[in-house]
Structures are given as C-alpha cells and as structure tokens.
VEXMI-899976 format. One record per atom (N, C-alpha, C): residue in three letters; atom name; x, y, z. Coordinates in Angstrom, 1 decimal, always signed. Atoms other than C-alpha are relative to their C-alpha. Layout:
BEGIN
   loti   fikol       xx       yy       zz
    ALA      CA        X        Y        Z
...
This chain:
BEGIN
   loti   fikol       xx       yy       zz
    UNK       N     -0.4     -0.2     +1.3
    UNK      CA    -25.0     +4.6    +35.2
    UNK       C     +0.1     -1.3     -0.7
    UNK       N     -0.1     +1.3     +0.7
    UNK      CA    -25.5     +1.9    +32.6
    UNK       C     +1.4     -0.2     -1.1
    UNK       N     -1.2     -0.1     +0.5
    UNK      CA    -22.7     +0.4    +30.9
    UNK       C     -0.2     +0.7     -1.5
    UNK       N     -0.2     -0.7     +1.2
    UNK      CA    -23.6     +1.7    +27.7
    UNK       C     +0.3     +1.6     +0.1
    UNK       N     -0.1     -1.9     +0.0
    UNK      CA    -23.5     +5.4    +29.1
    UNK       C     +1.7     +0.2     +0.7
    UNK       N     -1.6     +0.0     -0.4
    UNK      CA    -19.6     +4.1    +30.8
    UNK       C     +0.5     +0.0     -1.2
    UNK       N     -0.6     -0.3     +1.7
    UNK      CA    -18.8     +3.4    +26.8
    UNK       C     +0.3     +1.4     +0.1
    UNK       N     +0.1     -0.8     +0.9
    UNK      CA    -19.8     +6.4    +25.7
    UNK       C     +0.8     +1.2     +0.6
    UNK       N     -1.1     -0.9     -0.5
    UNK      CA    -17.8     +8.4    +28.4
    UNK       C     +1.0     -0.6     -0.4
    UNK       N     -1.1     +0.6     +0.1
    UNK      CA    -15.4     +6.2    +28.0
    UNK       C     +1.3     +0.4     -1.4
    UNK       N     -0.1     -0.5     +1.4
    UNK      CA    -15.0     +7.3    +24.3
    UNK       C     +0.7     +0.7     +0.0
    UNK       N     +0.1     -1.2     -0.1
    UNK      CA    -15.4    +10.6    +25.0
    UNK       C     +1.5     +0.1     +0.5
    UNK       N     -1.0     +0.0     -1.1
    UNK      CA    -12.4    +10.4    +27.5
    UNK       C     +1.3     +0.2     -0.9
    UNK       N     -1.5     +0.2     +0.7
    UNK      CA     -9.9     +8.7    +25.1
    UNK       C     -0.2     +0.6     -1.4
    UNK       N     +0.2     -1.2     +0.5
    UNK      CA    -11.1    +11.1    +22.7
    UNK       C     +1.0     +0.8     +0.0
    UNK       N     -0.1     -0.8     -0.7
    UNK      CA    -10.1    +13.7    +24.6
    UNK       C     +1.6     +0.0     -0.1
    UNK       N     -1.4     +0.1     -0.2
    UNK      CA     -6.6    +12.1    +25.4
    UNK       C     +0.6     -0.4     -1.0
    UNK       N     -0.2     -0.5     +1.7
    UNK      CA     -6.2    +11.5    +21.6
    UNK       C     +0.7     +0.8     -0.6
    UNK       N     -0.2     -1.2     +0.5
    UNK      CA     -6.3    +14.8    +20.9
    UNK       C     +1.1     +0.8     +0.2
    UNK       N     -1.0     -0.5     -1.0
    UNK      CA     -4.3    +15.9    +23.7
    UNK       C     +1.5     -0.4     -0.7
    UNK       N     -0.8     +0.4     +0.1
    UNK      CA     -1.6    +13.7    +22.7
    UNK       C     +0.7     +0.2     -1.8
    UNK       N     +0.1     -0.3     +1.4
    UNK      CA     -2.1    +14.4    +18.5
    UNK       C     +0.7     +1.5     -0.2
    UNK       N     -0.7     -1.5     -0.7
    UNK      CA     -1.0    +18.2    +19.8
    UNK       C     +0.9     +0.1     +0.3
    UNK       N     -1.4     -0.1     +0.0
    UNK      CA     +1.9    +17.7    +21.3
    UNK       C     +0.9     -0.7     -0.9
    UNK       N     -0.9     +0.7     +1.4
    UNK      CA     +3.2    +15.3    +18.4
    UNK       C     +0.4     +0.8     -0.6
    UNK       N     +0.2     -0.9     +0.7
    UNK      CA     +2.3    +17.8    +16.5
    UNK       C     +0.8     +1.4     -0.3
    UNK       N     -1.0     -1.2     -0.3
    UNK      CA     +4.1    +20.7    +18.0
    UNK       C     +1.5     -0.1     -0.3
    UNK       N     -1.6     -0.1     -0.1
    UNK      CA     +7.2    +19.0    +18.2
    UNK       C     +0.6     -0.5     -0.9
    UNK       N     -0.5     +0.1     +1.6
    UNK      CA     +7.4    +17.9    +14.3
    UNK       C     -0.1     +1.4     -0.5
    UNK       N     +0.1     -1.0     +0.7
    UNK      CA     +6.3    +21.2    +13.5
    UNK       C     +1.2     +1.0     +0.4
    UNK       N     -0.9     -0.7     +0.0
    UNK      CA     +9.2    +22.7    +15.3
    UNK       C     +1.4     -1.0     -0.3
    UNK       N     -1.0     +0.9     +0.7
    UNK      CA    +11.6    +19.7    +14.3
    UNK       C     +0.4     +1.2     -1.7
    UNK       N     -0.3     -0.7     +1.4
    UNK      CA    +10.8    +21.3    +10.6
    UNK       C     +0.6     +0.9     -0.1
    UNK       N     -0.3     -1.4     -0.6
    UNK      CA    +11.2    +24.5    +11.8
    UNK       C     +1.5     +0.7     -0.4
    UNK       N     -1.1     +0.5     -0.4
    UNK      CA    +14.3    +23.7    +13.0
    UNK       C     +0.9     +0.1     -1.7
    UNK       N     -0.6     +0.2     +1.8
    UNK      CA    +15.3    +21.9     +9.3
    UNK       C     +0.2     +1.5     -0.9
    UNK       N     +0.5     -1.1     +0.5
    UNK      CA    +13.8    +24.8     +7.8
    UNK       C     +1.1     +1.3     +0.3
    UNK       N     -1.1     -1.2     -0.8
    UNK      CA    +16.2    +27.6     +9.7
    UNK       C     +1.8     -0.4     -0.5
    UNK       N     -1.4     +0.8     +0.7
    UNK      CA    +19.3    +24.9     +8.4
    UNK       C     +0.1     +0.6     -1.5
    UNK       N     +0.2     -0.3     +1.4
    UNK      CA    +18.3    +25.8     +4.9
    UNK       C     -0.6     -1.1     -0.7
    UNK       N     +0.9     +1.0     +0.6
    UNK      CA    +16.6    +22.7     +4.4
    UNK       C     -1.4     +0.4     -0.5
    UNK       N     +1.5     -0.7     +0.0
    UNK      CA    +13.0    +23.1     +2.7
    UNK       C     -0.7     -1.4     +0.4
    UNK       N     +0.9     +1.3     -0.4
    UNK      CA    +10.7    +20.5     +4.4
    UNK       C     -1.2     +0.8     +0.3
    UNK       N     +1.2     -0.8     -0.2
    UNK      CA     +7.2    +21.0     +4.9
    UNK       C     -0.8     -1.0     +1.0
    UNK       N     +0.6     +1.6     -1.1
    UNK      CA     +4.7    +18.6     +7.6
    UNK       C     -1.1     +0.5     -0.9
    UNK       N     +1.5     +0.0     +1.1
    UNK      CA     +1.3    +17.6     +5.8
    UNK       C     -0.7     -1.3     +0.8
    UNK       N     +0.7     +1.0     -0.6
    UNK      CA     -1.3    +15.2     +7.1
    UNK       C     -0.5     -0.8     -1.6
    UNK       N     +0.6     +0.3     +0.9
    UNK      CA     -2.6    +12.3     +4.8
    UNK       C     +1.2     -1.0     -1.1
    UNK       N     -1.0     +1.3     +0.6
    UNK      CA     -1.0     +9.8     +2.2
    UNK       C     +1.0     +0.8     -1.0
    UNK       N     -0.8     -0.9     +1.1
    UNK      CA     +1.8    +10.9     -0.2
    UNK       C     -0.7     -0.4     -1.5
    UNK       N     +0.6     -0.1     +1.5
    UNK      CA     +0.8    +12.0     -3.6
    UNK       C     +1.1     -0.2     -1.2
    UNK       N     -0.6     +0.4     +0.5
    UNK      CA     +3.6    +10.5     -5.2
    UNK       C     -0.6     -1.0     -0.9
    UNK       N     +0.4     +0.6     +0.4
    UNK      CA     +3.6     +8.5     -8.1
    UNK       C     -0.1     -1.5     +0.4
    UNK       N     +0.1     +1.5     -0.1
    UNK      CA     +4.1     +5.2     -6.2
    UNK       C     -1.3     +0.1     +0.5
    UNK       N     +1.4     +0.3     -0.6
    UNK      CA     +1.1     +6.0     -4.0
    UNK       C     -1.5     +0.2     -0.7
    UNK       N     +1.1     -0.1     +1.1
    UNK      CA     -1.1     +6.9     -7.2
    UNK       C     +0.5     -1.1     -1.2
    UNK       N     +0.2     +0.5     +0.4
    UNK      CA     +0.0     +4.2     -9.2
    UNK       C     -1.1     -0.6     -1.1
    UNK       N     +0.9     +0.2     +0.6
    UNK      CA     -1.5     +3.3    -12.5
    UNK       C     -0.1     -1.8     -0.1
    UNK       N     +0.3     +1.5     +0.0
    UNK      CA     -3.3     +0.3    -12.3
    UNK       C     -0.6     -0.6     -1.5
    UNK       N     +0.7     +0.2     +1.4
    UNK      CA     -3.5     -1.8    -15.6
    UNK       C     -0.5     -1.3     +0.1
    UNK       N     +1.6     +1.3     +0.3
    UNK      CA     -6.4     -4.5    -16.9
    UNK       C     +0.7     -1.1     -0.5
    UNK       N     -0.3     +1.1     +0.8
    UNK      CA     -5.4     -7.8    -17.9
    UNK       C     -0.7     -0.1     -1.3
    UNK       N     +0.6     +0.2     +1.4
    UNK      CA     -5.9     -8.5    -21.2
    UNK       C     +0.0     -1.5     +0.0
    UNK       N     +0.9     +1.2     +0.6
    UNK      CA     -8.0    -11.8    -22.6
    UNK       C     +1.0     -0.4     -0.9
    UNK       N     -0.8     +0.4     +1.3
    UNK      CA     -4.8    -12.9    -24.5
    UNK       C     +1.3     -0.8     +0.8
    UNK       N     -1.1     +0.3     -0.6
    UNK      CA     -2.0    -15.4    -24.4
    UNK       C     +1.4     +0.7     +0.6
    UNK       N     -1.4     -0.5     -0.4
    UNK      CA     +1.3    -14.8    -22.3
    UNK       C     +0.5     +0.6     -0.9
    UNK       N     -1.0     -0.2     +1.2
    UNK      CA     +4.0    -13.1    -24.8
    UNK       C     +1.0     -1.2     +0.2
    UNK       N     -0.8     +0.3     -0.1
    UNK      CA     +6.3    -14.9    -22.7
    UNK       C     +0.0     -1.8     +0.2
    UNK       N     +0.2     +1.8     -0.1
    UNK      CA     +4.9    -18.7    -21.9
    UNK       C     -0.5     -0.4     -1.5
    UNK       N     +0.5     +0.1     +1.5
    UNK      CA     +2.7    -18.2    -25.6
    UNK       C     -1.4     -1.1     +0.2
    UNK       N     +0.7     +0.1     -0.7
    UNK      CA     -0.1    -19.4    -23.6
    UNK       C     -0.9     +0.7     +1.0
    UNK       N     +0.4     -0.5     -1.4
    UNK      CA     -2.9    -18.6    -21.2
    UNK       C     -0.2     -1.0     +1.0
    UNK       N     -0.7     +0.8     -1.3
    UNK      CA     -3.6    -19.7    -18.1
    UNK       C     -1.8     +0.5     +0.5
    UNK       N     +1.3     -0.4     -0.5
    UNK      CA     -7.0    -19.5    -15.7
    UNK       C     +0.7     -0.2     +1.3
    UNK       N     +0.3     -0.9     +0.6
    UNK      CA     -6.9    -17.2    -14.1
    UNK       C     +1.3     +0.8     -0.6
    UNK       N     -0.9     +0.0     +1.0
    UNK      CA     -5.0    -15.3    -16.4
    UNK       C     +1.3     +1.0     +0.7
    UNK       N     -1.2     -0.9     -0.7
    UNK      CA     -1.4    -13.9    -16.4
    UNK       C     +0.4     +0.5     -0.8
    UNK       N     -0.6     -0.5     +1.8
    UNK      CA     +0.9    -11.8    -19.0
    UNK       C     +1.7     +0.2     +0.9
    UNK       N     -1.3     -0.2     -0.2
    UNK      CA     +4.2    -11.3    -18.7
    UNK       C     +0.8     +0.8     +1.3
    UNK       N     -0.6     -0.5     -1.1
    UNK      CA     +4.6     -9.0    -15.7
    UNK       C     -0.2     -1.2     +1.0
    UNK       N     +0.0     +1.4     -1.2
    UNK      CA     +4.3    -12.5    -13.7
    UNK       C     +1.4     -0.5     +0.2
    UNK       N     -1.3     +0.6     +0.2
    UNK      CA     +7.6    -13.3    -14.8
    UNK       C     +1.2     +0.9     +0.3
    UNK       N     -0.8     -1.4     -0.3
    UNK      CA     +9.3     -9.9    -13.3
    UNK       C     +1.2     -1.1     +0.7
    UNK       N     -0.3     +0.5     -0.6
    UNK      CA    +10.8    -12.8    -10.5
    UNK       C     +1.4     -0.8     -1.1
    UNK       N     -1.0     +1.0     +0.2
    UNK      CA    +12.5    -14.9    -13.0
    UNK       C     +1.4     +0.8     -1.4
    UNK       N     -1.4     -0.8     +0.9
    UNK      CA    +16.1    -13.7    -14.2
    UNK       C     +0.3     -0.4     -1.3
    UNK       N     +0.2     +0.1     +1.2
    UNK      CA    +15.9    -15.4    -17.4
    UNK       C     -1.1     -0.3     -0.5
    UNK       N     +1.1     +0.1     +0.4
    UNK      CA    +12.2    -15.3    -19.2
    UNK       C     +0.0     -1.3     -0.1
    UNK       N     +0.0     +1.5     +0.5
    UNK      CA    +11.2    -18.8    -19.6
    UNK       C     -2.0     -0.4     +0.5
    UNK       N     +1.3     +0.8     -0.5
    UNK      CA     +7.6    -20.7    -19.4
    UNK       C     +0.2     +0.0     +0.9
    UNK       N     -0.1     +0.8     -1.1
    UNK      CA     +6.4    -21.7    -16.3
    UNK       C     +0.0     -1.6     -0.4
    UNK       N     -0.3     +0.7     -1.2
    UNK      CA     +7.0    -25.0    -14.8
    UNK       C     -2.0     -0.4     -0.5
    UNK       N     +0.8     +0.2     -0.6
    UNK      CA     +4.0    -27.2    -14.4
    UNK       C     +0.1     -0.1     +1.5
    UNK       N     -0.3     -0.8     -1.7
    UNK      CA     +5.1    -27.0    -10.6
    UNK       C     -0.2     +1.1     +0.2
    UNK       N     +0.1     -1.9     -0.6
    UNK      CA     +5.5    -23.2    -10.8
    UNK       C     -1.7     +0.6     -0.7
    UNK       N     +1.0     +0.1     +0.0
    UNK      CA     +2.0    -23.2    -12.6
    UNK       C     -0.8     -0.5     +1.4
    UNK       N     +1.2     +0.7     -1.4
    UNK      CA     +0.3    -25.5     -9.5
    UNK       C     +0.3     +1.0     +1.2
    UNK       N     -0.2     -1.1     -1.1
    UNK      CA     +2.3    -23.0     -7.1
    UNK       C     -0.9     +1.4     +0.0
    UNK       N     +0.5     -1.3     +0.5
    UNK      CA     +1.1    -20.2     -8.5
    UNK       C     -1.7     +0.2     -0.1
    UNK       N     +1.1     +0.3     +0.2
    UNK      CA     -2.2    -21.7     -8.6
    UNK       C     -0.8     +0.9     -1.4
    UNK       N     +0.4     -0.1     +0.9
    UNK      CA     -2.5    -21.3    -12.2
    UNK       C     -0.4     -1.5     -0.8
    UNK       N     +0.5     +1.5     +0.7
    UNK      CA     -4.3    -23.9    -14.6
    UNK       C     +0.2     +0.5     -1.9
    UNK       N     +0.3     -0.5     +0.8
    UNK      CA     -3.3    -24.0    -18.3
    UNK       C     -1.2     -0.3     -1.0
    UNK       N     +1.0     +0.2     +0.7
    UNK      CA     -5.7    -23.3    -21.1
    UNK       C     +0.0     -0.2     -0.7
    UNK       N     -0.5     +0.1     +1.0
    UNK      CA     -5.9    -24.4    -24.2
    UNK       C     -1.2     +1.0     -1.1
C-alpha cells in the first residue's frame, strides 16, 4: 500500500470517527433541550452561525471627507467612529496619530 492510499484511508477513518462522535454530541444537546423544553423553557438546537443582528452587522464605507471630530483627514482615512476609545472627543495626538499609523493630510 503506498502512502498516498494510507492517507486516503486514513481520512476515511477519521471521517468515520467524526461522524461517530458529531452523533452522540448531538444526541445529548438534543435531549439537554428536550429536557429545557419539558421545564417550560422554549430553546431550539440549530447548526450554523447566528442570524442575529451582531452576526449580520451593517458594514459602512468611509467617506472621502475630513474627521467631524479632529476637522481633518488623515491617510488612510478615519471619521469619527475612531474616537469611540476616547472618553472626551478631542483630536488626535501626533503620537496617537504615529500609533495608529495614521499620517495627516492636508
């Protein structure tokens, strides 16, 4: 048997033991719920990522325009959600610019 054909068992194998093991997880959250479920709790098991709004998040575009908050841009550029960290709004800092590995522009 050449090692490419021990791979491909090999695979196959932990495959196999994968599946096996993906099953009884499986069983014993589905009767965990169950369980809940019999409490009066409503839970449900689902495969896959949550469809909540954090995990769908709207993602927004930078806009080609100075800070609101520094009155400035910057390369590359920033806007005001950069300044979420700082508890009173203020410019950056040429320090917290070079940290930030921002450059300003004029």
């Amino acid at each position: 048997m050449s090692v490419l054909e021990e791979l491909k068992a090999l695979d196959k194998q932990r495959s196999k033991l994968l599946e096996g093991a993906k099953a009884e997880a499986l069983e014993k959250a589905q009767k965990a719920v169950e369980e809940l479920n019999a409490l009066g709790f409503h839970y449900s098991l689902s495969e896959g990522t949550a469809k909540g709004k954090r995990a769908t998040g709207i993602k927004r575009a930078m806009k080609d325009e100075a800070c609101p908050i520094c009155k400035f841009k910057t390369e590359p550029l920033h806007d005001g959600r950069a300044h979420r960290s700082q508890e009173k709004k203020k410019s950056f800092t040429a320090a917290e610019l070079k940290e930030r590995r921002l450059a300003k522009v004029d």
